[in-house]
C-alpha atoms as a printed R data frame, in Angstrom:
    type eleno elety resid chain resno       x       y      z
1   ATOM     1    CA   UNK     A     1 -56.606 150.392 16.566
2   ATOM     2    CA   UNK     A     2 -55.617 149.495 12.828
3   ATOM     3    CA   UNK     A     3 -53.132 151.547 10.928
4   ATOM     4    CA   UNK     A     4 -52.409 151.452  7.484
5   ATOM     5    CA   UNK     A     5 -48.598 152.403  6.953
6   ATOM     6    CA   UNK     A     6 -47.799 154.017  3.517
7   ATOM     7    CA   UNK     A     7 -44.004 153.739  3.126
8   ATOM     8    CA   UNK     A     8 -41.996 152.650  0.693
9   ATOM     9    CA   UNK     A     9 -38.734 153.154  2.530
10  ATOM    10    CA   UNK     A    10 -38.282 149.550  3.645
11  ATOM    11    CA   UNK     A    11 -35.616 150.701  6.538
12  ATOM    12    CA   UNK     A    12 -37.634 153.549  7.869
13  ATOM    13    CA   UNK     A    13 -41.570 151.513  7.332
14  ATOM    14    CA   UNK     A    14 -39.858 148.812  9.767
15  ATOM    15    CA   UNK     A    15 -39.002 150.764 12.116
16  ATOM    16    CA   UNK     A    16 -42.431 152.114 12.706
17  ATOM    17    CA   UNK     A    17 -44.669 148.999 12.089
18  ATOM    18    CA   UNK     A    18 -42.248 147.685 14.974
19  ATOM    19    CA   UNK     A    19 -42.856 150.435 16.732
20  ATOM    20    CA   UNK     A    20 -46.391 150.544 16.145
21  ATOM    21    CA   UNK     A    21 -46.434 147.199 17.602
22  ATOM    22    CA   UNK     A    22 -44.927 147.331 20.428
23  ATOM    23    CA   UNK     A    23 -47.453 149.925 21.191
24  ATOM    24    CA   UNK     A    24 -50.196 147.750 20.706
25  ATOM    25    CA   UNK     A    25 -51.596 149.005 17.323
26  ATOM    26    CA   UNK     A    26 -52.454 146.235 14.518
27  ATOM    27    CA   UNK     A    27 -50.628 147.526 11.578
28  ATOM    28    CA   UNK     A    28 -50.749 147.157  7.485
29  ATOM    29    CA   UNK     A    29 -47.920 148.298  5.347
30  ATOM    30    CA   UNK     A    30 -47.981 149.209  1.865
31  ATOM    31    CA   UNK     A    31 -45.066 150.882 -0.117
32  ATOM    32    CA   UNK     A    32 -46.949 152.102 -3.056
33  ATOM    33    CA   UNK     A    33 -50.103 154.765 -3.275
34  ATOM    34    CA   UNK     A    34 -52.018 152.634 -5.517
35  ATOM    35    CA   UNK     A    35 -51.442 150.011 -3.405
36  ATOM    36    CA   UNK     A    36 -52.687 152.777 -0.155
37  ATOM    37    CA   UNK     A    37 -56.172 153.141 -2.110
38  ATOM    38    CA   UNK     A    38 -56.795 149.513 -2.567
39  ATOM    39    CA   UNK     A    39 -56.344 148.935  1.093
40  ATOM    40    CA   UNK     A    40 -58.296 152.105  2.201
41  ATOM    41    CA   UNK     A    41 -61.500 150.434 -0.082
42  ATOM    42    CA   UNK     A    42 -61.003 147.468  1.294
43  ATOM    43    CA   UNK     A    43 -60.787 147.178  5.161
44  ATOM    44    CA   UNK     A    44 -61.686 149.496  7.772
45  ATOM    45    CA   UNK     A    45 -58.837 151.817  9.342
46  ATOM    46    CA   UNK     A    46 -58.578 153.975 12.150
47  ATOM    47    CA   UNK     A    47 -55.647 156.321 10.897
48  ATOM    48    CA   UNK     A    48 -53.290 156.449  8.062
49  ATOM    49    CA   UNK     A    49 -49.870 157.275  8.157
50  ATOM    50    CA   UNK     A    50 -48.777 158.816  5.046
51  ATOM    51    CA   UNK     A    51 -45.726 159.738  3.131
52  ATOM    52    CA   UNK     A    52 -45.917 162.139  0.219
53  ATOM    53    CA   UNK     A    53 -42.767 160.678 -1.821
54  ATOM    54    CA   UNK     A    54 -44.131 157.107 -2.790
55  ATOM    55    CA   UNK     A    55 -42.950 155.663 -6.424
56  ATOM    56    CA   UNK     A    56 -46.126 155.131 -8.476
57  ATOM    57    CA   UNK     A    57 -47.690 158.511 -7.230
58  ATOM    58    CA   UNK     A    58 -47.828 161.606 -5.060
59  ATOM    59    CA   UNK     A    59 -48.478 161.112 -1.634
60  ATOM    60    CA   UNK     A    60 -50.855 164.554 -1.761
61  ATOM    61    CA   UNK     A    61 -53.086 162.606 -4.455
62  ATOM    62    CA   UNK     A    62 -53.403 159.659 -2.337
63  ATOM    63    CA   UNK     A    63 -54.652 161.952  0.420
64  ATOM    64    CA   UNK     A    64 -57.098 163.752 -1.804
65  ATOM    65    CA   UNK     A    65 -58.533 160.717 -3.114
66  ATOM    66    CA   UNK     A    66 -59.017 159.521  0.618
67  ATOM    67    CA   UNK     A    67 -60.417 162.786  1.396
68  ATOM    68    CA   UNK     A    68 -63.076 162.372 -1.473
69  ATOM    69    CA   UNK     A    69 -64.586 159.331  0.517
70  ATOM    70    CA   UNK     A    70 -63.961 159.438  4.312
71  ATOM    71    CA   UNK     A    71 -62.833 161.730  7.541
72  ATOM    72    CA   UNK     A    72 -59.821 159.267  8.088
73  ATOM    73    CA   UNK     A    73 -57.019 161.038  9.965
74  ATOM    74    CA   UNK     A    74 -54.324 161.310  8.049
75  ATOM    75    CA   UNK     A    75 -50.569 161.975  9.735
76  ATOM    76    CA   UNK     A    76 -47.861 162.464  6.887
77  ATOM    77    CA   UNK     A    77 -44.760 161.561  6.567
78  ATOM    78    CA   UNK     A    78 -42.110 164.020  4.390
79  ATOM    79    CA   UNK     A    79 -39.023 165.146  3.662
80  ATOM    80    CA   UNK     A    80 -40.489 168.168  1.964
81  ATOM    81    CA   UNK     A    81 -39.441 170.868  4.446
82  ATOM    82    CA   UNK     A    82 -40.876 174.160  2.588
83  ATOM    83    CA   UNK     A    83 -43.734 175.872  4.521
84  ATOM    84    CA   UNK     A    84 -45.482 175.676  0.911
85  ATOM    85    CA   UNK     A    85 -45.306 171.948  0.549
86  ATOM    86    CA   UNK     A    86 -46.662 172.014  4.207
87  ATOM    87    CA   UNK     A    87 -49.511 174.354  3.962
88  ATOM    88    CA   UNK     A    88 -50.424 172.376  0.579
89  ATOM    89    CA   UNK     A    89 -50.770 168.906  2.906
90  ATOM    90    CA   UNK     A    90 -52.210 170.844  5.187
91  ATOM    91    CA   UNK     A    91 -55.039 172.330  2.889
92  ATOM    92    CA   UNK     A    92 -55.165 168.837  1.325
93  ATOM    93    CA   UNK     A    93 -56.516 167.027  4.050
94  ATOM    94    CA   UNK     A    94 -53.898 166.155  6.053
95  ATOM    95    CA   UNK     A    95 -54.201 166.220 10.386
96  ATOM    96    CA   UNK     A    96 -50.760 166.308 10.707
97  ATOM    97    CA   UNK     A    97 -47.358 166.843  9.554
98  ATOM    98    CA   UNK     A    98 -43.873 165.518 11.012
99  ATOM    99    CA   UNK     A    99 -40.802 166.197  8.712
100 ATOM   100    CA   UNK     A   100 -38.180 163.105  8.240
101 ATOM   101    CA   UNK     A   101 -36.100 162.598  9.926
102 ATOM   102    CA   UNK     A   102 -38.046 162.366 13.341
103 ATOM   103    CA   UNK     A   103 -37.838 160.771 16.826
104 ATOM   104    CA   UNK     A   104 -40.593 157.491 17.055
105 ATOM   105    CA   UNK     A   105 -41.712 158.781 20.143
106 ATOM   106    CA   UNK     A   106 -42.963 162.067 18.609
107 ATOM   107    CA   UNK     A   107 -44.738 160.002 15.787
108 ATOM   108    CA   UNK     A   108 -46.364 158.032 18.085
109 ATOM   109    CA   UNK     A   109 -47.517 161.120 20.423
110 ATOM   110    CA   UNK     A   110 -48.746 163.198 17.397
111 ATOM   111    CA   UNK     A   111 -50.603 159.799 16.131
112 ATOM   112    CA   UNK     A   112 -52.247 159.964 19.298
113 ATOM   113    CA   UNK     A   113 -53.366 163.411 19.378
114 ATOM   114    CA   UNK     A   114 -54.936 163.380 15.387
115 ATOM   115    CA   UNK     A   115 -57.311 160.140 16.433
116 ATOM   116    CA   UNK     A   116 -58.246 161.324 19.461
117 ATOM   117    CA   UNK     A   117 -58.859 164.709 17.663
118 ATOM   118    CA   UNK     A   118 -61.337 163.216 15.238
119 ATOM   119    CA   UNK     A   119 -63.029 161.844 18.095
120 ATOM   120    CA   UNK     A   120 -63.487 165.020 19.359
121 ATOM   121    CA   UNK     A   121 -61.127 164.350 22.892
122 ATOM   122    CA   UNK     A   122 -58.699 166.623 24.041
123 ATOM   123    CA   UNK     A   123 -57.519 164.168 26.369
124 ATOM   124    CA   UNK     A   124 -55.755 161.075 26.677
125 ATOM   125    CA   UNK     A   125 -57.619 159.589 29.370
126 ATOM   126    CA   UNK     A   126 -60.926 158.094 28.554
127 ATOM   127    CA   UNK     A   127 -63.121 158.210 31.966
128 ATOM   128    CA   UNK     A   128 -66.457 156.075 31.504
129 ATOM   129    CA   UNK     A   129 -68.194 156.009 35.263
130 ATOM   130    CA   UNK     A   130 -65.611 152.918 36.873
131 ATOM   131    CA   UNK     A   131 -63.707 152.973 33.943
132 ATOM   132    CA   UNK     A   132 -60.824 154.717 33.224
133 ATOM   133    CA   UNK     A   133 -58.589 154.307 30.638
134 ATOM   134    CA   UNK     A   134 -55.430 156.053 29.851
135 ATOM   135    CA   UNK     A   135 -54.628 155.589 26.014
136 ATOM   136    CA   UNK     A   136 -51.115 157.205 26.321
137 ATOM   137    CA   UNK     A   137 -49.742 154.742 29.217
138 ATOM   138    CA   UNK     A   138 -51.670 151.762 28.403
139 ATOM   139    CA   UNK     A   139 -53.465 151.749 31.635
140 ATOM   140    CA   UNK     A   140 -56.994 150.931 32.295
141 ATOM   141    CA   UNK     A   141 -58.641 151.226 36.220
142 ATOM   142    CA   UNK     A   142 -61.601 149.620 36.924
143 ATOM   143    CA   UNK     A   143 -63.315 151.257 40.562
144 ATOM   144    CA   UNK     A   144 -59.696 152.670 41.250
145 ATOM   145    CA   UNK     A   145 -58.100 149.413 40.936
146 ATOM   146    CA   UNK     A   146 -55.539 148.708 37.899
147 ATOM   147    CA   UNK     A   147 -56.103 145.712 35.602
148 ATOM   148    CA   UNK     A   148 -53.417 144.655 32.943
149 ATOM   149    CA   UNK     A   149 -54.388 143.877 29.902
150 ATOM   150    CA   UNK     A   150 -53.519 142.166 26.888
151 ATOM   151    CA   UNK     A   151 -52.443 144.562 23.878
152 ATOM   152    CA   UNK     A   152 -55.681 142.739 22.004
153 ATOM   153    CA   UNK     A   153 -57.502 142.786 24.927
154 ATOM   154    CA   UNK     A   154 -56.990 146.932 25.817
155 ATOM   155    CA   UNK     A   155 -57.641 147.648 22.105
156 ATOM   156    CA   UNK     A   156 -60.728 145.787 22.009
157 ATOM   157    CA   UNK     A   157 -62.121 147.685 25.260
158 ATOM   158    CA   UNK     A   158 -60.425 151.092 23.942
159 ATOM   159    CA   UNK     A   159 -62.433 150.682 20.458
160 ATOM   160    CA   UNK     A   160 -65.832 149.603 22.536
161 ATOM   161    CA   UNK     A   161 -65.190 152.695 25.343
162 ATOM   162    CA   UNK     A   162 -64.540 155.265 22.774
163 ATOM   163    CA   UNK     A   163 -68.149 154.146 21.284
164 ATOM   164    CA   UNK     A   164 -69.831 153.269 24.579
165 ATOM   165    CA   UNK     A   165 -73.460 152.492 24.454
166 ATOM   166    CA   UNK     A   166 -73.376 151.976 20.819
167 ATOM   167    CA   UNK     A   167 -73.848 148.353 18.991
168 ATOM   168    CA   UNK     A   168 -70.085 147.596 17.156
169 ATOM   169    CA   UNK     A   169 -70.485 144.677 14.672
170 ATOM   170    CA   UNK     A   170 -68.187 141.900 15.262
171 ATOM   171    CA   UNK     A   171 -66.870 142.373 11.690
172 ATOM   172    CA   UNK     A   172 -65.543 145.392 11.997
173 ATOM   173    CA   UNK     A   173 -63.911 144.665 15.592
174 ATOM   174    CA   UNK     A   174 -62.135 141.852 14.325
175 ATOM   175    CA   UNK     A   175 -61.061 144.081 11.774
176 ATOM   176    CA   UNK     A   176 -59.316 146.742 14.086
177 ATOM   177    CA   UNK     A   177 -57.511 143.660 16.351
178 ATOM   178    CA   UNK     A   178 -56.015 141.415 12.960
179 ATOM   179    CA   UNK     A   179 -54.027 142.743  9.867
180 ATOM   180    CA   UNK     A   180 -53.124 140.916  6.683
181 ATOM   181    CA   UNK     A   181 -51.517 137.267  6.606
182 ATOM   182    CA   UNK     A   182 -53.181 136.850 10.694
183 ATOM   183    CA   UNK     A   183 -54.978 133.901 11.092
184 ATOM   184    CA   UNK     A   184 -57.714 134.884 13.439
185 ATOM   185    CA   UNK     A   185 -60.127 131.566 14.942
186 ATOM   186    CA   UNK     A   186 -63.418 131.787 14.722
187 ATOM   187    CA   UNK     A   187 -63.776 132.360 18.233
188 ATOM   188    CA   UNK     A   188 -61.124 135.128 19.022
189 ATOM   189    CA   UNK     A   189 -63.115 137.750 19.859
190 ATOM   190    CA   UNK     A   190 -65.362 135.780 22.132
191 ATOM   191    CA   UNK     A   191 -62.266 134.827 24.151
192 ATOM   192    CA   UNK     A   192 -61.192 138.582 24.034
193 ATOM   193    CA   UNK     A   193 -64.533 139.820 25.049
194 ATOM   194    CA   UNK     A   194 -64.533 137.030 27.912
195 ATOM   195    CA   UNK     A   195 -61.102 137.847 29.175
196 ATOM   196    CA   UNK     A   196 -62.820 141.404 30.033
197 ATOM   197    CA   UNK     A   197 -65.982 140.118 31.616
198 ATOM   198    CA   UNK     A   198 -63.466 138.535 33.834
199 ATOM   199    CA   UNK     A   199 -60.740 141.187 34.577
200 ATOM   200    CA   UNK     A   200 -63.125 144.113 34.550
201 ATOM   201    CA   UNK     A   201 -66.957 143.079 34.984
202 ATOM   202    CA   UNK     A   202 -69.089 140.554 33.328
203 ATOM   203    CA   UNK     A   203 -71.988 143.122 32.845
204 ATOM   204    CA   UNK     A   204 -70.078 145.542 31.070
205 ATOM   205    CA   UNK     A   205 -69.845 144.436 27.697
206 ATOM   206    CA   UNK     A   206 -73.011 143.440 26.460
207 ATOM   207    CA   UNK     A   207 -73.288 140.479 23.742
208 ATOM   208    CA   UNK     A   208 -76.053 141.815 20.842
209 ATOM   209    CA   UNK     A   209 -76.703 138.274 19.122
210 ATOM   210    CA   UNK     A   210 -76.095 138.430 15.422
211 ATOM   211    CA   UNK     A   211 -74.430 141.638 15.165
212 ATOM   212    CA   UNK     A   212 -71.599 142.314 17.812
213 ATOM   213    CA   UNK     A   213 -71.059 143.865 21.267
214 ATOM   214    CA   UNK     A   214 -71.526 147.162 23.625
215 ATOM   215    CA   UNK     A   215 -69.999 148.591 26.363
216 ATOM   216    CA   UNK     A   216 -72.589 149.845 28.908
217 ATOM   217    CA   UNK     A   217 -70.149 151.380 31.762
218 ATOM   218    CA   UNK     A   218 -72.184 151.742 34.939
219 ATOM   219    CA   UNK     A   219 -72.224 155.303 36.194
220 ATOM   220    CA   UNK     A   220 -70.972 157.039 32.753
């Protein structure tokens, strides 16, 4: 899953790229809101994290400018305690709100919740027939036995599971596992996809030549 981090608190953004890391999320930073829009046209995102006091503009225009385009959740980040600067994200766009200063662990758990909200899942477990993945723990079963994964390798079958039976283009998948400034060979994903086959089963990912892959879980 690919994040685009709008901080321009250079202590604080660490801290949660590294974070965001560790939890196996690719991750793009950007300090400015000007900065936030050129990335948002540009690549393809599976959340933004947001805050509202960023140099060059308002964080609330940055989210209504994002709103005028796309459904990306957006999870702000704000010192701006007042229930009226609140309701105002809230009516703005935003699907979420943690004030600074705040405990990594409830970021991460509320950044959870708002993408697997947008997908329409109340749950944290993803349950495909065999396959059962558990986003919170980083766990995936496979016919009741566990199989570790790579952090690549369990957000390349988390993207495919959470569109199962439907065609992703390689593009965009390569997209969600590599930020900025990583050099990515031409054959990464292949290896990715292979390392799968092999853990999991080689029938359930499904190669569609010239445009990408699918996940076809037996029994879902």
């Amino acid at each position: 899953m690919r994040v685009l981090l709008v901080e321009d608190d250079s202590l604080l953004g660490d801290g949660i790229r590294t974070a965001l890391l560790r939890e196996g999320y690719v991750v793009d930073w950007v300090s400015g809101g000007r900065d936030a829009l050129a990335a948002f046209q540009a690549e393809a995102f599976s959340v933004m994290v947001l805050d509202l006091g960023l140099p060059d503009m308002d964080g609330l225009e940055v989210l209504k400018e994002v709103r005028r385009h796309a459904r990306l959740p957006v999870l702000i980040l704000t010192a701006r305690d007042a229930v009226d600067a609140r309701v105002k994200g809230l009516d703005a766009g935003a699907d979420d709100y943690v004030l600074k200063p705040f405990d990594l662990q409830e970021l991460l758990a509320r950044l959870r919740v708002v993408t697997r909200r947008a997908e329409g899942r109340a749950s944290p477990t993803l349950s495909l027939g065999d396959l059962l993945i558990d986003e919170s723990q980083h766990r995936v079963a496979w016919r009741g036995q566990e199989v570790a994964l790579g952090r690549r390798q369990f957000a390349l079958l988390l993207e495919l599971a959470r569109h199962s039976g439907k065609v992703l283009p390689r593009t965009r998948l390569e997209s969600l596992l590599y930020g900025w400034g990583e050099e990515v060979e031409s054959n990464a994903l292949e290896v990715h996809v292979h390392h799968l086959r092999r853990k999991l089963d080689k029938q359930l990912i499904a190669t569609v030549r010239g445009i990408g892959y699918r996940l076809d879980a037996p029994g879902a």
